[in-house]
DRENTORKOL-3810 file (N, C-alpha, C; in nm, 4 decimals):
REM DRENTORKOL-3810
@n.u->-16.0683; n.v->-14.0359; n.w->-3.4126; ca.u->-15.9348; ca.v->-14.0688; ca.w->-3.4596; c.u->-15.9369; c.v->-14.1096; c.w->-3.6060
@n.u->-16.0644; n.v->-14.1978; n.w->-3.6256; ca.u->-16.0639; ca.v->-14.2327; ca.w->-3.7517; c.u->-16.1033; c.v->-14.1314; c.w->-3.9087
@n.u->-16.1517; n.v->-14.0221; n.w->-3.8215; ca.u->-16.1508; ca.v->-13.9123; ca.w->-3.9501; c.u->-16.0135; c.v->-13.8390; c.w->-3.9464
@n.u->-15.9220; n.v->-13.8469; n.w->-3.8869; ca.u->-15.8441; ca.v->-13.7523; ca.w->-3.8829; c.u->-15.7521; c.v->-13.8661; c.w->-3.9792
@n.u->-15.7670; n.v->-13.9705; n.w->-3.9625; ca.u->-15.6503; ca.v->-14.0533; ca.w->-4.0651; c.u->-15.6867; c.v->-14.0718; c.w->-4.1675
@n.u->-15.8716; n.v->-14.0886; n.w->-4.2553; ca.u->-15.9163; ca.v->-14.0946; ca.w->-4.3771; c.u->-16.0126; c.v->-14.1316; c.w->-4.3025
@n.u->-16.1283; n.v->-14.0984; n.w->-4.2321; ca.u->-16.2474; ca.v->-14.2006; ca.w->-4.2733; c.u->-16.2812; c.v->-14.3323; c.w->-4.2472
@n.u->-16.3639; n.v->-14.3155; n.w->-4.1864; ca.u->-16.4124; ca.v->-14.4744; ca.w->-4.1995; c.u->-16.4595; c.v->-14.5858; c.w->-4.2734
@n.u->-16.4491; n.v->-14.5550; n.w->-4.3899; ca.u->-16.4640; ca.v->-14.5946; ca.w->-4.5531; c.u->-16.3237; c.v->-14.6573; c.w->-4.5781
@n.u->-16.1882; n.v->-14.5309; n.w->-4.5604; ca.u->-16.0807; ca.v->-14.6020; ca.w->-4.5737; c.u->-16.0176; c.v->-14.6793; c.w->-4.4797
@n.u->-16.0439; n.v->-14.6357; n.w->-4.3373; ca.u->-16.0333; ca.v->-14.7579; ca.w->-4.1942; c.u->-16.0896; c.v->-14.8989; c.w->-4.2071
@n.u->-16.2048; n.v->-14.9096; n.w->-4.2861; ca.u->-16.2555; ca.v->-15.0215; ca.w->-4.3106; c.u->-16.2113; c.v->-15.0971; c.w->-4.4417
@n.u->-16.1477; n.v->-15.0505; n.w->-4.5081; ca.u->-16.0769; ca.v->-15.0679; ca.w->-4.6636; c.u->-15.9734; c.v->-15.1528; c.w->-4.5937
@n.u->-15.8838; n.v->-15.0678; n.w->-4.4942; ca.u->-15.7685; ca.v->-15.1004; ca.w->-4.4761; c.u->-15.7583; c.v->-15.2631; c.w->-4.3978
@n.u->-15.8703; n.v->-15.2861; n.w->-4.3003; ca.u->-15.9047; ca.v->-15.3744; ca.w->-4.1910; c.u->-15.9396; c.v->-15.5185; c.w->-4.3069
@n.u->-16.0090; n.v->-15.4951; n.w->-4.3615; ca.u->-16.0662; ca.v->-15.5682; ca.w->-4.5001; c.u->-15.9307; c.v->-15.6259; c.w->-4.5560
@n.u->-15.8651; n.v->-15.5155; n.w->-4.5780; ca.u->-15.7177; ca.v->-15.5984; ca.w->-4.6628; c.u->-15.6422; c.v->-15.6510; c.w->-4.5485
@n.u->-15.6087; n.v->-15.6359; n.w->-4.4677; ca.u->-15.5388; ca.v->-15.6991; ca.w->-4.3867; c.u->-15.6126; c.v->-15.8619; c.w->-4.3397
@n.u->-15.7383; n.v->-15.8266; n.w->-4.3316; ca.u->-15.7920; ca.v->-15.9640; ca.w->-4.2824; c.u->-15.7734; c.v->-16.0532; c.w->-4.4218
@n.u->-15.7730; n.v->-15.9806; n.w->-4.4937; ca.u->-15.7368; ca.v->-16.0913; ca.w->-4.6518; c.u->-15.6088; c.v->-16.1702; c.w->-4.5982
@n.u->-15.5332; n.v->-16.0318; n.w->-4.5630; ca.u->-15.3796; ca.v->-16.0977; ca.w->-4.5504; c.u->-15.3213; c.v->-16.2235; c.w->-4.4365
@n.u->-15.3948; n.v->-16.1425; n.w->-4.3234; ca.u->-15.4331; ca.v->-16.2803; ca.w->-4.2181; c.u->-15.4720; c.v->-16.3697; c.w->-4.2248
@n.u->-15.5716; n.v->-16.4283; n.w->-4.3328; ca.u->-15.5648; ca.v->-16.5672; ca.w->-4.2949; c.u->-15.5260; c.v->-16.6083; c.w->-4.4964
@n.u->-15.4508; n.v->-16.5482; n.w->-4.5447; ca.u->-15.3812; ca.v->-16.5660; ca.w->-4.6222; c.u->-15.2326; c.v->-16.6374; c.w->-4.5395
@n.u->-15.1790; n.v->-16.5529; n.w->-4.4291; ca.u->-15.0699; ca.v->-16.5980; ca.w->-4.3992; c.u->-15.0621; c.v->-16.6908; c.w->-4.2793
@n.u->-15.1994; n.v->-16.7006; n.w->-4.2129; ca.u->-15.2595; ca.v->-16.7497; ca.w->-4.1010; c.u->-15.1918; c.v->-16.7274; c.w->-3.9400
@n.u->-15.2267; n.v->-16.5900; n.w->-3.9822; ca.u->-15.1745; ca.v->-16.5541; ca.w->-3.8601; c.u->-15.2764; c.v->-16.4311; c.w->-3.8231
@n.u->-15.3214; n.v->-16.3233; n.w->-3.7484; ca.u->-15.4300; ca.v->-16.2659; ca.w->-3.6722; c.u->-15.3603; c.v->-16.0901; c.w->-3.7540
@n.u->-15.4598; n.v->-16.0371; n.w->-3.7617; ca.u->-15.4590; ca.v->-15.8778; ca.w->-3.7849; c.u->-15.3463; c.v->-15.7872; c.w->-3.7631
@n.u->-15.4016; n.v->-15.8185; n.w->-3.6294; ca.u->-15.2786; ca.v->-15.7230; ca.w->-3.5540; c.u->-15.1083; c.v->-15.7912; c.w->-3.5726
@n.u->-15.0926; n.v->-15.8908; n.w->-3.6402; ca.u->-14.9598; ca.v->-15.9567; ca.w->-3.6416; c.u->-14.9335; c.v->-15.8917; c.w->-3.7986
@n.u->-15.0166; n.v->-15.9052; n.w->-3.8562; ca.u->-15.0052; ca.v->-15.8307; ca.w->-3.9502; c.u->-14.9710; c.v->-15.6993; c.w->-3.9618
@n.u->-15.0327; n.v->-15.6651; n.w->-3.8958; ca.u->-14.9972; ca.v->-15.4415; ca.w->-3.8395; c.u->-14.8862; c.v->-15.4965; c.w->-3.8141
@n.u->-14.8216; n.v->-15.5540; n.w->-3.7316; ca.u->-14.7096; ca.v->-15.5115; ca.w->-3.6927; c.u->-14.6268; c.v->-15.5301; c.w->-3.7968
@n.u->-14.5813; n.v->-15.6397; n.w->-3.8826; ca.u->-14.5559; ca.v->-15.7129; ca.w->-3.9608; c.u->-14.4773; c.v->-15.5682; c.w->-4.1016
@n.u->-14.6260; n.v->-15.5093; n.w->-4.1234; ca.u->-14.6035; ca.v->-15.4380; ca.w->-4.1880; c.u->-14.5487; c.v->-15.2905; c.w->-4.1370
@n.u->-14.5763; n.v->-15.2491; n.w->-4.0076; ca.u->-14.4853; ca.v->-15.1687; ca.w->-3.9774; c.u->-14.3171; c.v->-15.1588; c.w->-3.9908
@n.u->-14.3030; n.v->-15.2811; n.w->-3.9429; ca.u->-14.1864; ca.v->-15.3236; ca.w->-3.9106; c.u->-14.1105; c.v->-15.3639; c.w->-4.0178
@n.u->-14.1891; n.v->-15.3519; n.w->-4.1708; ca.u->-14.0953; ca.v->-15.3640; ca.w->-4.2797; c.u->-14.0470; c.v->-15.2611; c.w->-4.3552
@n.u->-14.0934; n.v->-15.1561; n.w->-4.2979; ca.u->-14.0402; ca.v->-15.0202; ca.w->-4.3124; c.u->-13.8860; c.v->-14.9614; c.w->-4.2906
@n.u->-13.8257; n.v->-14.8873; n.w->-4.3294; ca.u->-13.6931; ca.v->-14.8738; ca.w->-4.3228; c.u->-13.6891; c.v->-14.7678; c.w->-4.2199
@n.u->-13.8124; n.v->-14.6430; n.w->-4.2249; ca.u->-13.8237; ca.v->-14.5603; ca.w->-4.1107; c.u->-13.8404; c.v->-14.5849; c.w->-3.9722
@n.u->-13.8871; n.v->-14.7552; n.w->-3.9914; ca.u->-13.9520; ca.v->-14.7830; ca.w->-3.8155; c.u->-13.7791; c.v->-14.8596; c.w->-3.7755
@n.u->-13.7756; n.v->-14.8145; n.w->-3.6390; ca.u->-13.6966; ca.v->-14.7691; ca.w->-3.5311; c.u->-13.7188; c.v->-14.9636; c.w->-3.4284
@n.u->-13.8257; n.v->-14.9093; n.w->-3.3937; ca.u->-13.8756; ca.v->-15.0167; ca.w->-3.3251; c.u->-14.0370; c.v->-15.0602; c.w->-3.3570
@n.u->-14.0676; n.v->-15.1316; n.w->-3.2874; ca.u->-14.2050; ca.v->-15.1166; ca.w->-3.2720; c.u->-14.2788; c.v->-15.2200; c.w->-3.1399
@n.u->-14.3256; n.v->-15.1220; n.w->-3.0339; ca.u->-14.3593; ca.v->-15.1474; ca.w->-2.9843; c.u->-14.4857; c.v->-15.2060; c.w->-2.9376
@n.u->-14.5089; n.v->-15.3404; n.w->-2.8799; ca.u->-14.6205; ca.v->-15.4351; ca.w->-2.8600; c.u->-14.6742; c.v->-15.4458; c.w->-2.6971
@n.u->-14.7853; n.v->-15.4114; n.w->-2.7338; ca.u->-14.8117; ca.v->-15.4374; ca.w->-2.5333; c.u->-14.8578; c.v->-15.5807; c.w->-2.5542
@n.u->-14.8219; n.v->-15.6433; n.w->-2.4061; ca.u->-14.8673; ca.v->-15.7662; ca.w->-2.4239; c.u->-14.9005; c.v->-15.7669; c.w->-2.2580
@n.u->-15.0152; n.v->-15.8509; n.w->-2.1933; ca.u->-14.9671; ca.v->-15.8772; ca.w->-2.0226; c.u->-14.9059; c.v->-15.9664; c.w->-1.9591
@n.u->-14.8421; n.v->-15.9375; n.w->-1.8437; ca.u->-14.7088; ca.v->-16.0356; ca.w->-1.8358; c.u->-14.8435; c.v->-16.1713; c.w->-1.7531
@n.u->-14.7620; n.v->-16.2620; n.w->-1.8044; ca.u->-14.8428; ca.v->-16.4162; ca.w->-1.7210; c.u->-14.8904; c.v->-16.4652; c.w->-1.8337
@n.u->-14.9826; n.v->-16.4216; n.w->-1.9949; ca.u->-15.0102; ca.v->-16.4528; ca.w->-2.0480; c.u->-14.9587; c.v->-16.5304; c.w->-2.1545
@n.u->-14.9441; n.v->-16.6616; n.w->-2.1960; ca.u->-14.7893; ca.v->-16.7307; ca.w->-2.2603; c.u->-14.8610; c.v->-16.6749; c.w->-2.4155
@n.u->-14.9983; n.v->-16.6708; n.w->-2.4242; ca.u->-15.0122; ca.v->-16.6994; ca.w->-2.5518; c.u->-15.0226; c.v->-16.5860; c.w->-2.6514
@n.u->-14.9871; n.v->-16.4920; n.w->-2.5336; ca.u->-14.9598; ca.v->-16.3608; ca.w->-2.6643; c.u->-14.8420; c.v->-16.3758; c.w->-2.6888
@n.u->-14.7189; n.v->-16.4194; n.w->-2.6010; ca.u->-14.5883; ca.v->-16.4218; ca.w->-2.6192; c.u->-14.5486; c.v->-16.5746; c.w->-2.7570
@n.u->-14.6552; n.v->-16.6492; n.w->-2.7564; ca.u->-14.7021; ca.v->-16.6739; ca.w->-2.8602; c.u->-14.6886; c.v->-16.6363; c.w->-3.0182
@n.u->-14.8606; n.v->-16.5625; n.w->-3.0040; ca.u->-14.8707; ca.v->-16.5203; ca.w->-3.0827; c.u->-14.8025; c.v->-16.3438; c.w->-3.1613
@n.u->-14.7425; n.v->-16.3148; n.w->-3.0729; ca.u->-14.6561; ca.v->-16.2362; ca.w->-3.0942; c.u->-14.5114; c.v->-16.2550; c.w->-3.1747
@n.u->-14.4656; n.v->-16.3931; n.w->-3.1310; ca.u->-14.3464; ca.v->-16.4357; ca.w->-3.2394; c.u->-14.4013; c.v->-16.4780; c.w->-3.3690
@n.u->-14.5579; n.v->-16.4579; n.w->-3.3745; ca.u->-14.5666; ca.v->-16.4997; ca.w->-3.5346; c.u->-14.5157; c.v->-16.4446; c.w->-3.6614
@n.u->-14.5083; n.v->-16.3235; n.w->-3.5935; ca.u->-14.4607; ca.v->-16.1833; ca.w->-3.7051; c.u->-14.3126; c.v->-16.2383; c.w->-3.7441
@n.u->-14.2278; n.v->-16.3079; n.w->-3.6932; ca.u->-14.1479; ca.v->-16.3552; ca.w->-3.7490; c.u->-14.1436; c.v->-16.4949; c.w->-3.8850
@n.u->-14.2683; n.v->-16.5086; n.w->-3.8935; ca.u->-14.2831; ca.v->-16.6636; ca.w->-3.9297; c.u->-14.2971; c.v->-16.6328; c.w->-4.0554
@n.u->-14.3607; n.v->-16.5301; n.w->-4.0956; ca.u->-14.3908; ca.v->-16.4974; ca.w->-4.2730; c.u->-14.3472; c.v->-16.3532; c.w->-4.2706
@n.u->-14.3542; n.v->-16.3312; n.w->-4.4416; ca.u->-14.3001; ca.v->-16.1794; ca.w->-4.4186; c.u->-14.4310; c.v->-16.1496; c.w->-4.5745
@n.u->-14.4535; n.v->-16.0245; n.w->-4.5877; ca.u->-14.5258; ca.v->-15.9549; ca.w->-4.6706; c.u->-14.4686; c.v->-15.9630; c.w->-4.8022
@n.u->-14.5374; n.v->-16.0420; n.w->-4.9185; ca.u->-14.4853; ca.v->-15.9919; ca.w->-5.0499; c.u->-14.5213; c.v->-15.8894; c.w->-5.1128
@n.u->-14.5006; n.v->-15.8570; n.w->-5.2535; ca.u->-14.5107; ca.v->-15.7681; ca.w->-5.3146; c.u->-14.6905; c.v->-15.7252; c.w->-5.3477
@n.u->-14.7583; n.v->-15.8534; n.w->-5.3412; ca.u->-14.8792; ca.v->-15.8413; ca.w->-5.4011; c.u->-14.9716; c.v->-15.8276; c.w->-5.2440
@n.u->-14.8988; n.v->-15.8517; n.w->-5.1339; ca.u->-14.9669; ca.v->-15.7844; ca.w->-5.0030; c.u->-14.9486; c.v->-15.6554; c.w->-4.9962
@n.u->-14.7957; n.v->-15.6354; n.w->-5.0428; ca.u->-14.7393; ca.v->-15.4341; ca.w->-4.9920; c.u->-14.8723; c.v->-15.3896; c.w->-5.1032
@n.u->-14.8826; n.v->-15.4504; n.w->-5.2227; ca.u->-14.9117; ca.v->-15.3011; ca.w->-5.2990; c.u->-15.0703; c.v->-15.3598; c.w->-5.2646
@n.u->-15.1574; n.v->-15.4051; n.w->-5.1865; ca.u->-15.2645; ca.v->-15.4186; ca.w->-5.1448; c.u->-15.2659; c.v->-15.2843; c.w->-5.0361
@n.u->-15.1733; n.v->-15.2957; n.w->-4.9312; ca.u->-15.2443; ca.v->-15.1775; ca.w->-4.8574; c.u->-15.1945; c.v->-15.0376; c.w->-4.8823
@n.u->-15.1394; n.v->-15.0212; n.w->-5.0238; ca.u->-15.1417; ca.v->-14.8911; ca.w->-5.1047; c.u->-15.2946; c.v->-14.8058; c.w->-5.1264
END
């Protein structure tokens, strides 16, 4: 999967900046993915699996509301 999107050079570029951004904003990776999906004008929705019973993804899942991406995060994962 990862050559078909750039490489694992740029998969690992990308993981790298985000973990900057995570505990820049102190919140986990994947809140970040979403974060930045979801500041897109093209995304629709975006969908999160989570399992039901578990409180603390439902948790950590409202973090994505708590901070939002500035300018010097967007043009990081350029």
């Amino acid at each position: 999967m990862n050559t078909i999107w750039g490489g694992w050079a740029l998969f690992q570029a990308l993981f790298t900046t985000s973990s900057i951004i995570s505990k820049k904003c102190n919140v986990s990776v994947s809140i970040v993915a979403i974060r930045w999906v979801s500041d897109h004008d093209y995304t629709g929705a975006v969908v999160v699996a989570a399992r039901m019973g578990i409180s603390e993804y439902i948790e950590e899942g409202s973090k994505v509301f708590s901070f939002s991406l500035d300018a010097s995060d967007m043009a990081m994962n350029q």
